[in-house]
N, C-alpha and C positions, 0 to 999 in steps of 0.2 A: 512538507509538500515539495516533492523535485519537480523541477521546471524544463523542461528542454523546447523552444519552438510549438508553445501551444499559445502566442499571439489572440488565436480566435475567441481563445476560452477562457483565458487567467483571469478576467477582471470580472466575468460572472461568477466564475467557483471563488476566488476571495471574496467575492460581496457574498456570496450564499454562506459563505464557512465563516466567515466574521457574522454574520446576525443570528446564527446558535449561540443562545446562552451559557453551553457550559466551556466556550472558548474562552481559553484562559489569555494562553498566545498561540502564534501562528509563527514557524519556522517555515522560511521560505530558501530554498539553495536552487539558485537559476544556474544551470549546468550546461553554463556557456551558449546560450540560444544566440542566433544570430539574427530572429524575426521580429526585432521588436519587442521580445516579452519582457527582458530586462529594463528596460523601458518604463514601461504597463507598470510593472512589478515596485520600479522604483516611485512611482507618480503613486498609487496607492500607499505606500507604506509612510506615506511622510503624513497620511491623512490619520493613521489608526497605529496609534506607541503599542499595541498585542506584537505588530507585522517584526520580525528580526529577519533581515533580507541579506544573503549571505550568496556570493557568485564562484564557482569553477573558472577558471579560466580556459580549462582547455576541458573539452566533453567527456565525461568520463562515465555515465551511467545513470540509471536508477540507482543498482545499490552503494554507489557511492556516493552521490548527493542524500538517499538516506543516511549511510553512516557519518556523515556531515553533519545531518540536523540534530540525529539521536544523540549524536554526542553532548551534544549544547542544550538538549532539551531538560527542563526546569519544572514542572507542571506536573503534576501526582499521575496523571494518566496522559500515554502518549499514543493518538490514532494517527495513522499513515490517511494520506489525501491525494489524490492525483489531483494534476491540473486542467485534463479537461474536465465531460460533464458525463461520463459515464454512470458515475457513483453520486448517490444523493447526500448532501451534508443536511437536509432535512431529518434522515433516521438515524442522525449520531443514538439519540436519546435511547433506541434500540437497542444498539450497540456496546451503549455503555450501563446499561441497565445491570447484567448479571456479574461487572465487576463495582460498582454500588453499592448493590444486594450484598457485597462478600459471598459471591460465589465461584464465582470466576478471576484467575490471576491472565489472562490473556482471551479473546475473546475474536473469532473469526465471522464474515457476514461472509454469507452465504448465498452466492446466486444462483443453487438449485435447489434448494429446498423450499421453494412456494409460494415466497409474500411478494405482494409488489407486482409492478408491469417489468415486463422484458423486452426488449426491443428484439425482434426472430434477424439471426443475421446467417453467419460462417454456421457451418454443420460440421466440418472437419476442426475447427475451433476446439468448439465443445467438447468434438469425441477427445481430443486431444488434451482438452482440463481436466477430463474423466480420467483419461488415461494416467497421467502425472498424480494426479491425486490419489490414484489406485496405487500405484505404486510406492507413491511418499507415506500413505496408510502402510502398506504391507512393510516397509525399512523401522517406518517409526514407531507402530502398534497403536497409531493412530485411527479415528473412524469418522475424519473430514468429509464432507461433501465436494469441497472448495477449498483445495490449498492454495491455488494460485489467484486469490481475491487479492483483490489490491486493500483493503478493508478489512484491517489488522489493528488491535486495540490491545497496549501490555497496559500495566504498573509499571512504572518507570522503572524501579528497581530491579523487574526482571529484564524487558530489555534494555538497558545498561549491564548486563552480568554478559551481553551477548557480544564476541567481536564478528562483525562484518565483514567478510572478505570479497567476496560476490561484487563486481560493477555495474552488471547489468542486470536484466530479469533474473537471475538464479538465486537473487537474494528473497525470491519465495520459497522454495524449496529450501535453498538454507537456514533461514531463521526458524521454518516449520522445523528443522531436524535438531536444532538447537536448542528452539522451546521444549521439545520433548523429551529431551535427554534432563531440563533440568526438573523433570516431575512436579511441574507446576499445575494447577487446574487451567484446562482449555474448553470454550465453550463455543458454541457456532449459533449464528440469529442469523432468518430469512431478511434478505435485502433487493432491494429491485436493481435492474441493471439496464442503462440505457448505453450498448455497445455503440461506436462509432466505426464507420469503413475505412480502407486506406486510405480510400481516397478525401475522407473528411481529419485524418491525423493519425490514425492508430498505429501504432510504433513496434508492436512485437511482431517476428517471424518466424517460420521455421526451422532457424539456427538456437535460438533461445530456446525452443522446444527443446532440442538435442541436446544443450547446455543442460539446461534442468535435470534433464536423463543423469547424467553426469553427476548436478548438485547433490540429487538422491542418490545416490551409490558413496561420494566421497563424505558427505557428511553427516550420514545418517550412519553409515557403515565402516567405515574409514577411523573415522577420530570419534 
């Protein structure tokens, strides 16, 4: 789980993501917040030995606070978390359902394909996930709905085979372009999605769009 300035929200998404039973542990890298959440973050962890609470000192990203955690993760199966409340840690069990079964070696949730409430927000968003994930399909021969979900589920095994470059958001597209290259089974579950506005925290922009553009061409096509 990367941390940056989500103050409002960390200590509801840990208490939701710690009362799933198949949490093994919980990596947590606060990536230098300066609102209090390291704070939050340290006052929980000393309640619950799962919590490994691990800090940036200077801001460096999503994809680098994940390639932080990935590293040090331990647990047979490892799902990505953000720290606000977008995403529900109620339908892990969804999620991890088709690598269980042994049918799936990474497993994406999907917020277009039908289950669950949606919160109606951004329109140019959307067309914009569409768009990315059209194109990460067409690099990688892929047939995503949702590359750019935050609700990403390996074997440990496979991503630890993966090195992380990406600091910020382009480590969705990258990892998508990486998973795929190593011919592993990928599988997509409908998930609900309760988006947030700027104005309540949401972090990506326009630039990260452009980035992405960029991640699909270099590491799909590239290496």
């Amino acid at each position: 789980m990367p941390v940056y300035n989500e103050a409002a929200t960390v200590r509801d998404v840990l208490s939701v993501v710690l009362a799933q039973r198949p949490v093994q542990e919980l990596i947590v890298v606060d990536d230098a917040s300066t609102d209090g959440s390291g704070q939050a973050l340290a006052d929980i962890a000393k309640s619950d030995s799962r919590i490994r609470l691990l800090r940036h000192e200077v801001n460096r990203g999503k994809g680098a606070a994940l390639a932080t955690g990935i590293a040090l993760a331990s647990a047979p199966i490892v799902m990505i978390q953000d720290a606000d409340l977008e995403y529900d840690p109620t339908e892990y069990h969804h999620l991890l359902r088709p690598i269980l079964m042994n049918k799936a070696d990474v497993v994406y949730g999907s917020r277009f394909t039908g289950r669950g409430e949606h919160r109606v927000l951004y329109y140019w968003h959307s067309v914009g996930n569409k768009l990315l994930t059209m194109l990460s399909n067409m690099a990688t021969n892929l047939n995503l709905s949702d590359m750019e979900t935050c609700y990403k589920v390996f074997r440990r095994e496979v991503l630890q085979k993966v090195t992380i470059q990406e600091q910020r958001f382009g480590f969705e597209p990258e990892i998508t372009a990486k998973v795929a290259k190593l011919g592993v089974r990928i599988y997509e579950v409908p998930i609900s999605y309760h988006g947030r506005t700027y104005e309540e925290g949401k972090k990506i922009n326009w630039k990260d769009g452009v980035r992405a553009l960029w991640c699909i061409l270099k590491y799909s096509l590239f290496r």
